[in-house]
C-alpha positions as CSV (number, residue, x, y, z in Angstrom):
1,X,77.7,82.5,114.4
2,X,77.0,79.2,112.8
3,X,79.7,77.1,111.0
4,X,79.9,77.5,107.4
5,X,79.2,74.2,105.6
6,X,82.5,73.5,103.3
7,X,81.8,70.8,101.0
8,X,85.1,68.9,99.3
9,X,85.0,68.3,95.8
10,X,87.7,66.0,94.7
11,X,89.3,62.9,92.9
12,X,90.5,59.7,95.1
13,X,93.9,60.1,93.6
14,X,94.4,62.9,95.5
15,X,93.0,62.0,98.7
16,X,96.7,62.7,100.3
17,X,96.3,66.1,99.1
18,X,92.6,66.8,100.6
19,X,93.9,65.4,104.1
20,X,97.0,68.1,104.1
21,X,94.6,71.2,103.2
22,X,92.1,69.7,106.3
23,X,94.6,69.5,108.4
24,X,96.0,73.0,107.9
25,X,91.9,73.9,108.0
26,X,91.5,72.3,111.2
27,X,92.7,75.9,112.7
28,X,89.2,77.4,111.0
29,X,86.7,74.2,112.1
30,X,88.6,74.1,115.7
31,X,87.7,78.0,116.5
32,X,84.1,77.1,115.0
33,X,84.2,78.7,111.8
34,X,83.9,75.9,108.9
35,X,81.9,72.2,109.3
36,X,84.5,70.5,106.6
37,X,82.5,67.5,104.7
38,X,84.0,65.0,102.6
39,X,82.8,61.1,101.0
40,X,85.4,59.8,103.8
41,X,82.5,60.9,106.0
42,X,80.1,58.3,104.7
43,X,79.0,55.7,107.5
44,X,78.3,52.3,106.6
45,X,74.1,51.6,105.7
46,X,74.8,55.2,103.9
47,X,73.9,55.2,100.3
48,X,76.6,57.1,99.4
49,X,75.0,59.0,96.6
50,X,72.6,60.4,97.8
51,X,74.7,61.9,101.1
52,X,77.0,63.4,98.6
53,X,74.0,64.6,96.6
54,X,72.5,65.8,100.1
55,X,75.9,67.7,101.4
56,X,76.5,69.2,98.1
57,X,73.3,70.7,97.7
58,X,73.3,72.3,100.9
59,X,77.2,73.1,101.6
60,X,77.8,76.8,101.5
61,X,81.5,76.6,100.0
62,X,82.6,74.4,98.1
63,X,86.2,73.5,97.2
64,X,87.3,71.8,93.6
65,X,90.8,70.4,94.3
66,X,91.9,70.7,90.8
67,X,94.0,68.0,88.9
68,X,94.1,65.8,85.8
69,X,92.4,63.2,88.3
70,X,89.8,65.7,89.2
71,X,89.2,66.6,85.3
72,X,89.3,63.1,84.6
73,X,86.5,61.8,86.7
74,X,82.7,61.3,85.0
75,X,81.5,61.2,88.5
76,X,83.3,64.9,89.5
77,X,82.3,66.0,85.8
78,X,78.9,65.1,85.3
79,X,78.1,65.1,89.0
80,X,79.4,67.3,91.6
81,X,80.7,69.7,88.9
82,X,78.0,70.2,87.3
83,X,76.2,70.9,90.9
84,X,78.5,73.3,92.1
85,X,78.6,75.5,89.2
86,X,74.8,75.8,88.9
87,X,74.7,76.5,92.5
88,X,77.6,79.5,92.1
89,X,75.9,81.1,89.0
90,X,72.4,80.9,91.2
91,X,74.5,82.6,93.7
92,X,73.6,80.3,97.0
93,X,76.6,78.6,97.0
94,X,80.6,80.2,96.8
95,X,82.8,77.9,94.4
96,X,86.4,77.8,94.8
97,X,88.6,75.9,92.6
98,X,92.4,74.8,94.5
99,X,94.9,74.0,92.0
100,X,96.5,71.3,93.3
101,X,98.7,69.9,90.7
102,X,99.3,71.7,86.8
103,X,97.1,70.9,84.8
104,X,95.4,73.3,81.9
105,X,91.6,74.4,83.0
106,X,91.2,77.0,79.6
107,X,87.8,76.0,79.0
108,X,86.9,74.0,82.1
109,X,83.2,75.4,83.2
110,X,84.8,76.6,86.8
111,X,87.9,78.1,84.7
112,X,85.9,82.0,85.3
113,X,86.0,81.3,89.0
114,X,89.0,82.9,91.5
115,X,91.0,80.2,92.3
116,X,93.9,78.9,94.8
117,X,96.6,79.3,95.4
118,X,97.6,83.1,94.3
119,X,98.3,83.6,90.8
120,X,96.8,79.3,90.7
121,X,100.7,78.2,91.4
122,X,100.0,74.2,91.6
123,X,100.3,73.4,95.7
124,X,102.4,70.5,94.2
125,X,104.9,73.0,92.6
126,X,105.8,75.0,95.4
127,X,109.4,74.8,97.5
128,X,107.8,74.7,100.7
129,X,104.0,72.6,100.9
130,X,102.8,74.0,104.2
131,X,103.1,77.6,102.8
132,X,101.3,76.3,99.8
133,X,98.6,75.4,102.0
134,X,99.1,78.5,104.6
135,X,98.2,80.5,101.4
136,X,94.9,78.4,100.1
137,X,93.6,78.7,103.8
138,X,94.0,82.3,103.9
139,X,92.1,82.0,100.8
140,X,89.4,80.3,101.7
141,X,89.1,82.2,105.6
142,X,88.7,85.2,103.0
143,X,85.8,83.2,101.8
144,X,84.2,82.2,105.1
145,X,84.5,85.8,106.0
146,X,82.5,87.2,102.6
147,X,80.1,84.3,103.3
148,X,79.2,85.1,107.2
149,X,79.0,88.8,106.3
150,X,76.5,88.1,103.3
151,X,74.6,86.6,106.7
152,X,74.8,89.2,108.7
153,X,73.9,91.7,105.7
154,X,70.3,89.0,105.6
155,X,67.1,90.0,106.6
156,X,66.2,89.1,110.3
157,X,63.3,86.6,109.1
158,X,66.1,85.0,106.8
159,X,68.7,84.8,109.6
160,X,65.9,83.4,112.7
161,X,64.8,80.7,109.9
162,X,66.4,77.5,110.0
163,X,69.2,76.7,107.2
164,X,68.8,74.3,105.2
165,X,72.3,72.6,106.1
166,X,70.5,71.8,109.5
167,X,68.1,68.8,107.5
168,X,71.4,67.2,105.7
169,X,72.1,65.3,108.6
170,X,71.0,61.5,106.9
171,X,72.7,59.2,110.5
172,X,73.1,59.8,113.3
173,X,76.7,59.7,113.2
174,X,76.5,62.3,110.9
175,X,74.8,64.3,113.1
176,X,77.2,63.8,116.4
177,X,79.8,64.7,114.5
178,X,77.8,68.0,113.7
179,X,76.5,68.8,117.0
180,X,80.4,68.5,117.7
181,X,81.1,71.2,115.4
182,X,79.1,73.2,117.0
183,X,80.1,72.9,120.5
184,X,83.4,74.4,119.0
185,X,81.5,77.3,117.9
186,X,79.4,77.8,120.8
187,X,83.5,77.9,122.5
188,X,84.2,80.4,119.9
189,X,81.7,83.3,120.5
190,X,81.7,82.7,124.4
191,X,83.6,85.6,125.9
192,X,87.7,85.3,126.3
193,X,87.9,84.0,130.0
194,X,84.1,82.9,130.7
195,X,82.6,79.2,130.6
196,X,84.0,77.0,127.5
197,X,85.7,79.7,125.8
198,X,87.9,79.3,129.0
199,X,87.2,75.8,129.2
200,X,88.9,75.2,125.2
201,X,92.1,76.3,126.8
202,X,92.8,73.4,128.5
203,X,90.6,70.9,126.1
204,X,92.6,68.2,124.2
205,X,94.1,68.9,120.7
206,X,91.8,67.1,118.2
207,X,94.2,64.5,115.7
208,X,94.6,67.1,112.8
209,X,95.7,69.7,115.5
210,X,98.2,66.8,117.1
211,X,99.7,66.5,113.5
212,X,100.0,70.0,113.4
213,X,101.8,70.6,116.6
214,X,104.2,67.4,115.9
215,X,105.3,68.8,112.3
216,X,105.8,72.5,114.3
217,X,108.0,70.6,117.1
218,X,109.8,68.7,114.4
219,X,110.8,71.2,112.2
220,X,112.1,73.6,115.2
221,X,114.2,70.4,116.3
222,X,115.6,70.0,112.7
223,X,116.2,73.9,112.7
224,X,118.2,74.2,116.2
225,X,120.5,71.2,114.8
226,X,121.4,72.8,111.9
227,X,122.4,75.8,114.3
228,X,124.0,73.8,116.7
229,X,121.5,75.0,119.3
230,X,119.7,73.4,122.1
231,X,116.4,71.8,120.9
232,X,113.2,73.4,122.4
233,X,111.6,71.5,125.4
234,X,108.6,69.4,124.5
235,X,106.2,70.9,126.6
236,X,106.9,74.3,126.3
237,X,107.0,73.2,122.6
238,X,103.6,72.4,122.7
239,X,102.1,75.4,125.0
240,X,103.7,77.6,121.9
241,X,102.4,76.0,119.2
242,X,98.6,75.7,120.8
243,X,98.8,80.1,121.6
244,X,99.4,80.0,118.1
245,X,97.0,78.0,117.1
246,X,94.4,79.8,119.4
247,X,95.1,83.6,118.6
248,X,91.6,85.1,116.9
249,X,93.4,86.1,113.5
250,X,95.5,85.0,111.3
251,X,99.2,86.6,111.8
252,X,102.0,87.5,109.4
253,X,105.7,88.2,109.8
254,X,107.9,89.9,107.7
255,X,111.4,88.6,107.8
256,X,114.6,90.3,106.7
257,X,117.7,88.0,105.8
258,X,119.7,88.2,102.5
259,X,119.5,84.7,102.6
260,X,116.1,83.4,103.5
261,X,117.1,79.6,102.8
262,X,119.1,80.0,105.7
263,X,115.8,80.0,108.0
264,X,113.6,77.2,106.0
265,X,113.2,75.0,109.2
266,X,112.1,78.0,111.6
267,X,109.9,79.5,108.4
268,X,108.5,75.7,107.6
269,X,106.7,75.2,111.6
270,X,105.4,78.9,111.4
271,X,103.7,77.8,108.4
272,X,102.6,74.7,109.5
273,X,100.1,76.7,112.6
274,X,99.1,79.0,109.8
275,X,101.4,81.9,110.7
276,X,101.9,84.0,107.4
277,X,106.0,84.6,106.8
278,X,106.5,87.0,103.9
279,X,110.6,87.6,102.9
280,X,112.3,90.9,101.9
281,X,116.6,89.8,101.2
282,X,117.3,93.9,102.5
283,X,116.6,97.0,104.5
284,X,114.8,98.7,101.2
285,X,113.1,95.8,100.3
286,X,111.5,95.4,103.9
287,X,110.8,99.2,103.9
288,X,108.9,99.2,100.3
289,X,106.8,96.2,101.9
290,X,105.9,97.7,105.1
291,X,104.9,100.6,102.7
292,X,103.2,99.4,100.4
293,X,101.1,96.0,101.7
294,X,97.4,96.7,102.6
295,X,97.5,94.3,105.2
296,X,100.3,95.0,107.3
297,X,102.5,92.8,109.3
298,X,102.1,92.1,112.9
299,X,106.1,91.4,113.4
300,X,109.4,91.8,111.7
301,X,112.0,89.6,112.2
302,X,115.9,90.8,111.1
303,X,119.1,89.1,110.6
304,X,121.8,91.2,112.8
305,X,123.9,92.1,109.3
306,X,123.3,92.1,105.5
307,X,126.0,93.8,102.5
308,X,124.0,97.1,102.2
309,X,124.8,100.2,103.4
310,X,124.6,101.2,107.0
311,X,124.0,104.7,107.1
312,X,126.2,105.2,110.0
313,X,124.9,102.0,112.5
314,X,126.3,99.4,113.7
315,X,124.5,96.6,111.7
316,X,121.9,96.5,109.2
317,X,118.8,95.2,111.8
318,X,119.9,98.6,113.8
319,X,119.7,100.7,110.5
320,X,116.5,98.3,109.8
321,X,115.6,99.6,114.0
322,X,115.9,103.4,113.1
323,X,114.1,103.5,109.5
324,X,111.0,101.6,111.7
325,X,111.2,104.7,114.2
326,X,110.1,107.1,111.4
327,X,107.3,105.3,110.3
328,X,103.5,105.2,111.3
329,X,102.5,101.5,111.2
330,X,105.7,100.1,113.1
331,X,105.2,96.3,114.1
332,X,107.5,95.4,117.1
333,X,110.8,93.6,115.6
334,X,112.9,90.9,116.7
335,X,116.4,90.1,115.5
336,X,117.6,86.6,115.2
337,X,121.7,86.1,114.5
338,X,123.9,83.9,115.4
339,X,126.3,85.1,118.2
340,X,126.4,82.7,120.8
341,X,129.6,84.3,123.0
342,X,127.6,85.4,126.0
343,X,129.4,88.6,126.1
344,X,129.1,89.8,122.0
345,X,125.8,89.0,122.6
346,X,124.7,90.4,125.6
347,X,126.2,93.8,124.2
348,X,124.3,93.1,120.8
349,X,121.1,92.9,123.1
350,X,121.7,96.1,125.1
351,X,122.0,98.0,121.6
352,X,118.9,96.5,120.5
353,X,116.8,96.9,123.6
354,X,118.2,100.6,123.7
355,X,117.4,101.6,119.7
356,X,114.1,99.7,120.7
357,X,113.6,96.2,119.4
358,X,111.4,93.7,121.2
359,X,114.5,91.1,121.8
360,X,116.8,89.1,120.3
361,X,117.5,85.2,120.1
362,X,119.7,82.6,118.5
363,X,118.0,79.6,119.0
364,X,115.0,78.6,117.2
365,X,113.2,78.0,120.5
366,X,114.0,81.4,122.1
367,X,112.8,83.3,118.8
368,X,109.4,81.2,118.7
369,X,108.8,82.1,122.4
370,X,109.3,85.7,121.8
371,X,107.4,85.5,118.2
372,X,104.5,84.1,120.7
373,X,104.8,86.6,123.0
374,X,104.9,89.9,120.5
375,X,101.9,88.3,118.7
376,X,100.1,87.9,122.0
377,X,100.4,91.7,122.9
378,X,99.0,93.0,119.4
């Protein structure tokens, strides 16, 4: 299927901002599902009105990074704004403001739009940026989805024709840069294992993926400091982060530790390839989750012990073990801990293996290699 043409809407100021959410969209335009557009794409002889006015007219999402910048600008206001919003009430475009700093929009004419990130928490206010950002692009994929399946749902004769998008195109820089974009989604829909989908495998990172993989490799180093463990090797480093960064969906972890601050680093370069890590501090509060979320995890990761009760086992992440057994939906589990005596933990592992967990690690680089591995099997 064709890219979806995203359009960015946005104010100079915050031009640091718009590179951080296309970086963590590069995932979406590198498995050929978005063609991102922004005035940085502008080639000299362009008149740069009339490429925005061309882009924006066409784009099929569009994305208002929100701030008092933004609000601020006649150009944004009278402009863009204006175009976007009579393009979402007409209903050929999908509008999605992305809070990016606090700022009151009571009143501003996107204001009855669903926005980003949930519950429109300012990007700039969160603990943690990258999971800021790991929540907007789940967002907008949601988006993307809604859009192709509006597509599919087309009339033939609609979907044969072609889109308007395809005559935007005003250099041909412009247009190289598109016909790229499309070779990624020609990869895309190839069958796994035939021609260039197989090809992509061994195809060179783009820059925005490079950034991504650095900040994942950085943040594992900082993470096996802190725990006095051996840093992950580069390479295999690398070969991690891109099976990530390659898996068909988005994944998301649930992980179990009375004190999640304890795991920012390793949490941090999950979020920075897009992997989804939602926190529960015990046992019940990782049961109710598993229970109640709609979308399910794909793993669980434990701490060996927590102060709750323990029913009779030996630690909580084997009480945490046997509550999973009883359950329908039961996503493989992994416990991370911190014994590094080769024989207390080589008897922890033979308790876990036997009550049926998927392995165990205390080094940031051995959990990352099993979290690749369990979310290659589902």
């Amino acid at each position: 299927m064709e890219p979806v043409d995203l359009f960015y809407s946005y104010a100079h100021e915050d031009e640091k901002l718009r590179d951080e959410l296309d970086g963590h969209l590069a995932l979406l335009r590198r498995k050929g599902v978005i063609r991102p557009w922004h005035d940085r794409s502008i080639v000299a002889g362009q008149k740069w009105d009339e490429a925005i006015d061309a882009q924006l007219s066409t784009a099929d999402l569009i994305l208002l990074l929100v701030s008092m910048d933004f609000l601020n600008s006649d150009y944004i206001w009278g402009k863009e704004l204006a175009s976007a919003v009579a393009r979402a009430e007409r209903g050929d475009a999908s509008v999605v403001p992305v809070l990016l700093r606090a700022v009151d929009i009571e009143g501003a004419p996107f204001a009855h739009l669903q926005g980003l990130p949930t519950d429109l928490r300012p990007v700039t206010s969160w603990p943690n940026r990258d999971e800021a950002w790991t929540d907007v692009a789940k967002g907008i994929r949601r988006a993307v989805e809604a859009i192709q399946q509006r597509w599919v749902s087309a009339a033939p004769a609609a979907a044969a024709a072609p889109r308007s998008s395809d005559f935007g195109a005003t250099s041909a820089s412009v247009a190289a840069s598109a016909a790229e974009d499309d070779s990624w989604a020609l990869e895309a829909a190839a069958p796994e294992g035939t021609g260039d989908a197989a090809a992509r495998k061994h195809e060179e990172p783009d820059s925005l993926v490079r950034r991504m993989m650095a900040g994942f490799t950085n943040e594992l180093a900082v993470a096996a400091r802190i725990r006095g463990a051996p840093a992950m090797d580069g390479a295999e480093a690398e070969d991690t982060a891109l099976a990530l960064i390659d898996m068909p969906e988005q994944k998301r972890l649930l992980w179990v530790d009375d004190k999640p601050e304890s795991n920012a680093h390793e949490i941090a370069a999950l979020a920075k390839l897009q992997v989804e890590v939602v926190t529960a501090h015990s046992t019940e509060e990782a049961l109710m989750r598993l229970d109640a979320d709609t979308e399910g995890f794909d793993l669980v990761l434990s701490d060996w012990s927590r102060p709750e009760a323990l029913e009779g086992q030996p630690s909580a992440a084997l009480r945490l073990l046997r509550a999973l057994a009883s359950r329908p939906r039961r996503p493989p589990l992994i416990v991370y801990h911190g014994e590094f005596d080769d024989a207390r933990r080589t008897a922890r592992r033979d308790m876990l293996l036997r009550a049926g967990a998927l392995g165990e690690a205390v080094a940031p680089g051995e959990l990352l290699a099993l979290v690749k591995t369990a979310l290659q099997a589902r």
